[in-house]
C-alpha positions in Angstrom: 174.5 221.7 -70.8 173.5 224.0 -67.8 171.0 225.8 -69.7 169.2 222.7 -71.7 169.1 221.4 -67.7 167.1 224.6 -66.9 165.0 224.6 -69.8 164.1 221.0 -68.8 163.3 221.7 -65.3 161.6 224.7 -66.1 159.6 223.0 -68.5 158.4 220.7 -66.6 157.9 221.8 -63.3 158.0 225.1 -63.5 157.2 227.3 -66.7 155.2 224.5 -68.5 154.5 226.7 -71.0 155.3 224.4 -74.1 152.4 222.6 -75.5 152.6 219.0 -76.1 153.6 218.3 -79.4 151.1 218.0 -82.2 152.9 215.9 -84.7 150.3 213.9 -86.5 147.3 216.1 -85.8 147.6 218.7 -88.5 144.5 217.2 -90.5 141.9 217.4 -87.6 139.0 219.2 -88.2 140.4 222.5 -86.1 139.7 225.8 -87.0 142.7 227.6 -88.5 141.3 231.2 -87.5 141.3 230.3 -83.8 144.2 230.5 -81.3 144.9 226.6 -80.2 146.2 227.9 -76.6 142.4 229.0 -76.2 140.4 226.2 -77.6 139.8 223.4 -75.3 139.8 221.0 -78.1 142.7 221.3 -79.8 144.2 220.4 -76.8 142.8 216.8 -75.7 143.5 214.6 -78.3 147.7 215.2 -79.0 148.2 215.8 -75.0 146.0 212.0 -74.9 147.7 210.4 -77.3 151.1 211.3 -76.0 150.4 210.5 -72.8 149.3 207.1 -73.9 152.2 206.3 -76.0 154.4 207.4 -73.7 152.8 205.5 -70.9 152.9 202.1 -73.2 156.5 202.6 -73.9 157.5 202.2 -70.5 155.0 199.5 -69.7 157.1 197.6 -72.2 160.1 198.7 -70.8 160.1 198.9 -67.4 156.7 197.2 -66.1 156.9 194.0 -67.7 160.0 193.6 -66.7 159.8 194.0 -63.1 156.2 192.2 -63.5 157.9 189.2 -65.1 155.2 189.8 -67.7 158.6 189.2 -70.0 162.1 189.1 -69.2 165.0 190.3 -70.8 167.7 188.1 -72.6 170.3 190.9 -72.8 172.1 190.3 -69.7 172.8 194.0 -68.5 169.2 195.3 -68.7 168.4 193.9 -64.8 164.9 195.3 -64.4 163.7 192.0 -63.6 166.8 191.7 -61.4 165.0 194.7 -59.3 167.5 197.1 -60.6 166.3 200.1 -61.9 169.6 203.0 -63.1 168.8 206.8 -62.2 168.3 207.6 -65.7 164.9 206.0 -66.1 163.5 208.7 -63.8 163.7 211.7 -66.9 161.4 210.2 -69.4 157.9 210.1 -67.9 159.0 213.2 -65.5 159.4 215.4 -68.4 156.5 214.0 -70.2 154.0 213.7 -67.8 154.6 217.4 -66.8 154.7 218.4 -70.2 151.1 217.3 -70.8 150.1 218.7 -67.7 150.5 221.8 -68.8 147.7 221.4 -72.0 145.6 219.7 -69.5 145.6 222.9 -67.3 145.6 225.1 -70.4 142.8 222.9 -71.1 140.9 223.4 -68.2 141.5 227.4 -68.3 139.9 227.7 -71.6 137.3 225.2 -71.1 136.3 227.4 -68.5 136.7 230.6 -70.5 133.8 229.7 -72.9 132.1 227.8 -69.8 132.1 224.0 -71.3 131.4 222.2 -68.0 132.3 218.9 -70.2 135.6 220.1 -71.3 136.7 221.3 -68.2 135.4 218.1 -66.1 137.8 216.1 -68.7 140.9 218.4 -68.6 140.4 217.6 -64.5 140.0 214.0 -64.9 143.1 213.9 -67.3 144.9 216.1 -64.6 144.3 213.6 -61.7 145.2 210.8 -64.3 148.8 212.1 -64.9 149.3 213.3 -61.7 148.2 210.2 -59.9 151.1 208.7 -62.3 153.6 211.1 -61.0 153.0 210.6 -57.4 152.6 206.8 -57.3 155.5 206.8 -59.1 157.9 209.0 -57.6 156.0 209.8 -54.2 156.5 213.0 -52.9 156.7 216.0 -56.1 155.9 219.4 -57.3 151.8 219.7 -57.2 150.5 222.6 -55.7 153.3 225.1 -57.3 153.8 223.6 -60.6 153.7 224.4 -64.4 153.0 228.0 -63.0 156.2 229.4 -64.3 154.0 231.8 -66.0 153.1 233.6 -62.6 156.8 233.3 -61.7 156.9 230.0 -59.4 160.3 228.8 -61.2 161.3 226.7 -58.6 158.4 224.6 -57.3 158.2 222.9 -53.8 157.4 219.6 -53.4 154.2 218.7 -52.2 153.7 215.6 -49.7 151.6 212.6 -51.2 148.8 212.9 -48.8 148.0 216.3 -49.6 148.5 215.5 -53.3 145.9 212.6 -52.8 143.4 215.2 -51.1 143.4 217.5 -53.8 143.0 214.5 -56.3 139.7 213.3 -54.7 138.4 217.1 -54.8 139.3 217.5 -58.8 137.8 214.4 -58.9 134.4 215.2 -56.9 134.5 218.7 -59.2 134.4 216.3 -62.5 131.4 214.1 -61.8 129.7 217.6 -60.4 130.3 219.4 -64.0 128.9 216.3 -65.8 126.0 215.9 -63.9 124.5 218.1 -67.2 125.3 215.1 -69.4 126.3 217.9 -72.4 128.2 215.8 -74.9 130.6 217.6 -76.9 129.4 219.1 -80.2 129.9 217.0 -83.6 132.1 218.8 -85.0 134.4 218.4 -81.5 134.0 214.6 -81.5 136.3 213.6 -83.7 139.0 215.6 -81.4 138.1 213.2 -78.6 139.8 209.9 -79.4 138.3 208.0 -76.0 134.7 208.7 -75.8 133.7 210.8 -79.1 132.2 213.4 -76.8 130.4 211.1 -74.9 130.0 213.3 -71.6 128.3 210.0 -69.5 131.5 208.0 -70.5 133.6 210.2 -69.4 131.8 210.8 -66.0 131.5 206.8 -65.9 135.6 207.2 -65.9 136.7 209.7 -63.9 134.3 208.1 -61.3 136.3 204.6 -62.2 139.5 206.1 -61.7 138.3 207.6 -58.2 137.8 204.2 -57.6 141.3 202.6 -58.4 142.8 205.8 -56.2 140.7 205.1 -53.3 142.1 201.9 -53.4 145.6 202.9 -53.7 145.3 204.3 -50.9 143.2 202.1 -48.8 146.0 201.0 -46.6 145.8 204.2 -44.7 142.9 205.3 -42.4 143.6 209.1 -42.8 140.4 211.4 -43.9 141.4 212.8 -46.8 138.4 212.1 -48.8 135.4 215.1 -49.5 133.7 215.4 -46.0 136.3 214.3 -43.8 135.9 210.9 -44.7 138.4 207.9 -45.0 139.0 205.9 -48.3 137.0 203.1 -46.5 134.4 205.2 -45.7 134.3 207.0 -49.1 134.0 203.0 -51.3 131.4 203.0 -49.2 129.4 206.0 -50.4 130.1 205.4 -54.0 129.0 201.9 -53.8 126.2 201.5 -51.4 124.9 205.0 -50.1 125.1 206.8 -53.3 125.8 205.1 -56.4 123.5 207.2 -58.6 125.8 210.1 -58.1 128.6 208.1 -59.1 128.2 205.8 -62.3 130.9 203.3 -62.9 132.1 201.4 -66.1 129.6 199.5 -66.8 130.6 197.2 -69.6 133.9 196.7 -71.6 132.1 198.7 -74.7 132.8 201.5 -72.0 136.2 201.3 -70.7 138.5 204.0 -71.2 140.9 202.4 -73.9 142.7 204.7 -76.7 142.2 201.9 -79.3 145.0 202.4 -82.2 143.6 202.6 -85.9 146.7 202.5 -87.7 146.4 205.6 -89.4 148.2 208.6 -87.9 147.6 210.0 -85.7 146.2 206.9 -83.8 149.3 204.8 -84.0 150.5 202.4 -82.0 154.4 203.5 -80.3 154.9 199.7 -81.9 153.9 200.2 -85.3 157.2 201.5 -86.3 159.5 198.9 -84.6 161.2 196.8 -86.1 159.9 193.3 -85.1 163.6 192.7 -83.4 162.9 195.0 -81.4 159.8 194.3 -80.0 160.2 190.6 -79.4 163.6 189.5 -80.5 165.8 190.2 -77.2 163.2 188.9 -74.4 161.2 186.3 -74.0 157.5 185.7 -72.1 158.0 184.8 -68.3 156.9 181.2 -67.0 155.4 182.9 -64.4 153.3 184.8 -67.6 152.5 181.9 -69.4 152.0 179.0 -67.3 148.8 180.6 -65.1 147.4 181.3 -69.0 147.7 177.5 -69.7 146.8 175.8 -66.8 143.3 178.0 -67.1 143.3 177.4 -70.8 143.1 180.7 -71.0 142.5 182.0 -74.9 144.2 184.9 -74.5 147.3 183.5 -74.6 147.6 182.6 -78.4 147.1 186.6 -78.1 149.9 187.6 -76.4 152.7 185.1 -77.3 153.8 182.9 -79.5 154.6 179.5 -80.0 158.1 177.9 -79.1 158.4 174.2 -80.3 154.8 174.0 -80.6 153.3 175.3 -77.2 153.8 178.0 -75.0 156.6 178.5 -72.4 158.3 181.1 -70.6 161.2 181.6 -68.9 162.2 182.1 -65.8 162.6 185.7 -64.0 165.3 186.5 -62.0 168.3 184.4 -63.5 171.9 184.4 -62.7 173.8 186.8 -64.9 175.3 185.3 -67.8 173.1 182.2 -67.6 170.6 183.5 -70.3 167.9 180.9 -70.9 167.2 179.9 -74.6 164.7 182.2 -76.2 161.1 180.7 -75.8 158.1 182.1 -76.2 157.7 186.1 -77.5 155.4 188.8 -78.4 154.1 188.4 -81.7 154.2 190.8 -84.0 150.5 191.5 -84.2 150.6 193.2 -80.8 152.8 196.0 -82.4 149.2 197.1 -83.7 146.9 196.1 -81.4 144.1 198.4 -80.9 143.8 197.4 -76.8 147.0 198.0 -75.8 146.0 201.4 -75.7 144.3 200.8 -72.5 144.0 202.9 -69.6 141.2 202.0 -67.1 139.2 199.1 -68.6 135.9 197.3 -67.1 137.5 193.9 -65.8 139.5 196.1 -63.2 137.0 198.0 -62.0 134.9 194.9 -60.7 138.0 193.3 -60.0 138.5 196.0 -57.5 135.1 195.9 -56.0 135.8 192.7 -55.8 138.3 193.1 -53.3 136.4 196.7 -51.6 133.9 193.8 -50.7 136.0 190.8 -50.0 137.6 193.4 -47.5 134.5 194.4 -45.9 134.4 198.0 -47.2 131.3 197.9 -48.9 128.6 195.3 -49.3 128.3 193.3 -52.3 128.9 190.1 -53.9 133.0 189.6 -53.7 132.7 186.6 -56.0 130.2 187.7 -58.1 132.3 191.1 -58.9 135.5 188.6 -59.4 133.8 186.2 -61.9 132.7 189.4 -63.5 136.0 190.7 -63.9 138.3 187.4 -64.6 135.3 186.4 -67.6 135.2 190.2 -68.8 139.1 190.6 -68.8 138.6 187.7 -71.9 135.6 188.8 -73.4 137.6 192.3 -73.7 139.4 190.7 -76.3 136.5 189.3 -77.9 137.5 185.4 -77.0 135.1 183.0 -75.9 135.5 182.2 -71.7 136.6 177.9 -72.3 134.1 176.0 -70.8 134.6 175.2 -67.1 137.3 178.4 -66.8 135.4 179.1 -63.4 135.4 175.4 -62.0 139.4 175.8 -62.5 141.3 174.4 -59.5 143.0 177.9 -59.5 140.3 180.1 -60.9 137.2 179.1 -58.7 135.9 180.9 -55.9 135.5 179.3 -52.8 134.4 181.2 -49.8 136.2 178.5 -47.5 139.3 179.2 -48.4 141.6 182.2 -46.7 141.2 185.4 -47.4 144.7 186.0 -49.0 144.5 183.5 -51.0 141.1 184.9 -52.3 142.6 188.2 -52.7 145.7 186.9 -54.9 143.3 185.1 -56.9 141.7 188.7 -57.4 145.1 190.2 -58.1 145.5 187.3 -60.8 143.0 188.1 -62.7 143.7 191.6 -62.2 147.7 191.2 -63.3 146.3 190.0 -66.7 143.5 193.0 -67.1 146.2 195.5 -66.8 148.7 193.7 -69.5 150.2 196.7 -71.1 149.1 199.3 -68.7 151.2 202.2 -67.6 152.8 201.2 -64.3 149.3 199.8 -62.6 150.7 196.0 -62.3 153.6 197.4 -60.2 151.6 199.9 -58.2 149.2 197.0 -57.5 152.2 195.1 -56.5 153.5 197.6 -54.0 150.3 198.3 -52.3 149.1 194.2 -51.5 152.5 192.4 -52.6 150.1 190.2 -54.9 150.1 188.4 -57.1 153.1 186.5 -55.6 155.8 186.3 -57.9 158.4 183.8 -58.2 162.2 185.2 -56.9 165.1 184.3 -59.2 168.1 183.4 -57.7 169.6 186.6 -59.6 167.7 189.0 -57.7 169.4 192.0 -56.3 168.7 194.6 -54.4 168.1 192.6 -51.6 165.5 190.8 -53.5 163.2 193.4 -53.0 160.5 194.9 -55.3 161.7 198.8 -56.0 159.0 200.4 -54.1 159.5 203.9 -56.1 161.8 205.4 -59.3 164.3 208.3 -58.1 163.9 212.0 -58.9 165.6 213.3 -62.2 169.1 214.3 -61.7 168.8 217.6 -63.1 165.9 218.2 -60.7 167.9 217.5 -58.0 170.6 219.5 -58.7 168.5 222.7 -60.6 166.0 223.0 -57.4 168.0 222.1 -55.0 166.4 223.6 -52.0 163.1 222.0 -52.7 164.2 218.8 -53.4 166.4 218.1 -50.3 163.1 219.4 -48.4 161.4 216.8 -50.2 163.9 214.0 -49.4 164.4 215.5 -45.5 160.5 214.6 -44.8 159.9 211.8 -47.6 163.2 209.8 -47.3 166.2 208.8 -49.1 165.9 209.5 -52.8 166.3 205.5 -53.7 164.3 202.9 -55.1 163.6 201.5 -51.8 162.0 204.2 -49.8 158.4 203.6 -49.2 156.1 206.5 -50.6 153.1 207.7 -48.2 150.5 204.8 -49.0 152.9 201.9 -48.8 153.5 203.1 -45.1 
């Protein structure tokens, strides 16, 4: 047991060595008389696709949950009680790292045969993982990890703010390299399940995602942006001073979704369930459903099924032992749905200029962004928006109204954009505490929303030093300790 403990932790944070596996990809079109640790290629598509499944897994499991997306009918599985068990913490740790790894590998040989394209994506799919890690966890290895390699077995923990900075540099380095607009060869396309090569697209991303980060961040004033410059000040010279330099996602045709085909590799982590499994012990939450029907929303018939010939939900938060009746579920159809695959879509970037300019940080139309991105989140899914779904009592923009209200509305629409993505609804949650969520009378943990997952076990105990360093300056290693930009 001791030594599968320091194989994990060494593969992960330390050594990183191991290449993500490549189970499904033995048919791509990759040249058999070239070493796959050197081409940049062979390295995207399996580490992506992991990534993705792996991310959509524990959107399913732990997300919705504590979301109240759906809630669990099998009374010891509490996330929606805000209880979250120490074990949870291994799965996206390990993997996360573990894919790190052929995104740095990645980047190394991208940079080897000088492909300023492959090497701005390897660094945009580096900030996208570790931006993961760090929202989710807080405090970790960064600086020293997966550089086992050069010795570093035992990496230090790196404080959030720092991590952030370096994140906004990789980032800056990304939409420098594609500046050339080189898209990737044809025979390389097909090894690029997002964009097909497309270098624009992927600039249009990585710019997106420096977006959403600036925005996770926006509660704090520090300069940690390129030129000494706050994440205030920074929106404001993507969006107004300089938005030529930094293209956005422009339409949904462009947003960075990993859309299943069915075939293998490009399977859903669903297509194999069992349809039990995927619906049978949960049900959708009222909370879910009900702002869906009142807007007459189209997406619904979507996303759950019927119970006694409509849609409800239950409630969140319940008693234990006082399981509601089963009502509505997933249907099975999602188990295949190409858009769940999604990881930075175009509703949610004008949903969050929407509130950059409902808070004053850069000029623009607040409503005009949030109509955007509440009528795109629908067209996405290639539904007609009802007629009058603007006019809605609870839908409609009115500039009279408070801003808080305004910006839950945003957070609304914004809830449903990211349905099935990663952890974004709950690091949304923790950084505005919108969209207000109803509170079950089962709620523990003093009915507050975990505001991180714990460490591994094994890390704590395999790098020791490090880790009590990290918990000395971050805090207590619980669910309740506030990571850097919830402060």
């Amino acid at each position: 047991m001791k030594k599968l403990l320091a194989y994990l932790l060494l593969a992960t944070t330390g050594l990183g060595g191991l290449s993500a596996c490549t189970k499904g990809f033995e048919e791509l079109n990759v040249n058999p008389n070239q070493n796959p640790n050197v081409v940049p290629e062979a390295l995207l598509a399996p580490a992506l696709t992991d990534l993705v499944k792996r991310n959509m897994d524990r959107a399913f499991r732990i997300t919705n949950e504590l979301m109240q997306v759906h809630v669990s009918r099998v009374d010891n599985d509490e996330f929606h009680r805000y209880v979250v068990r120490s074990a949870e913490a291994d799965y996206m740790w390990n993997g996360w790292y573990t894919q790190l790894t052929d995104f740095r590998d990645m980047y190394a040989s991208a940079a080897a045969v000088k492909s300023n394209t492959f090497m701005a994506i390897a660094r945009i799919c580096e900030v996208w993982t570790f931006s993961l890690l760090t929202d989710t966890f807080g405090d970790v290895p960064y600086s020293e990890a997966i550089q086992g390699r050069t010795g570093v077995l035992l990496p230090k923990f790196d404080r959030q703010e720092d991590i952030y900075r370096d994140l906004f540099a990789k980032l800056e380095e990304a939409n420098e390299l594609l500046k050339t607009n080189v898209n990737l060869g044809a025979d390389q396309t097909q090894l690029d399940p997002l964009f097909q090569g497309n270098a624009l697209k992927w600039r249009k991303f990585g710019n997106s995602l420096y977006l959403r980060l600036l925005l996770r961040v926006s509660n704090r004033t520090d300069a940690i942006a390129p030129g000494g410059l706050s994440p205030q000040a920074k929106l404001r010279d993507m969006v107004n001073t300089n938005p030529s330099n930094y293209p956005l996602i422009a339409s949904n045709a462009e947003s960075a979704i990993l859309r299943w085909t069915g075939t293998a590799p490009y399977q859903s982590p669903f297509q194999t369930y069992r349809t039990a499994d995927f619906s049978a012990f949960s049900s959708m939450s009222e909370f879910f459903v009900n702002n869906l029907l009142e807007w007459n929303d189209p997406r619904l018939a979507r996303w759950a099924t019927l119970s006694n010939g409509t849609y409800e939900g239950i409630p969140s938060g319940y008693l234990p032992t006082q399981i509601p009746a089963q009502k509505s579920t997933y249907p099975a159809t999602l188990m295949t749905e190409p858009l769940l695959g999604n990881i930075l879509n175009y509703p949610e970037v004008q949903l969050n200029l929407a509130e950059a300019a409902l808070r004053g940080w850069i000029s623009g139309d607040a409503k005009a962004y949030y109509e955007t991105g509440a009528t795109s989140g629908i067209t996405l899914w290639s539904l007609a928006v009802p007629a009058g779904f603007l006019a809605n009592t609870n839908v409609k923009w009115d500039p009279a109204t408070p801003v808080a209200k305004r910006l839950d509305q945003i957070h609304v629409q914004k809830y449903y954009a990211l349905f099935f993505t990663d952890f974004q609804q709950w690091f949304e949650y923790r950084r505005t505490g919108h969209p207000v969520l109803p509170l079950g009378p089962g709620l523990r943990n003093n009915r507050q929303m975990p505001a991180r997952i714990n460490y591994p076990v094994y890390v704590q105990s395999l790098n020791q030093v490090n880790y009590q360093a990290a918990v000395a300056d971050q805090g207590p290693d619980d669910i309740n300790t506030k990571v850097w930009w919830q402060q």
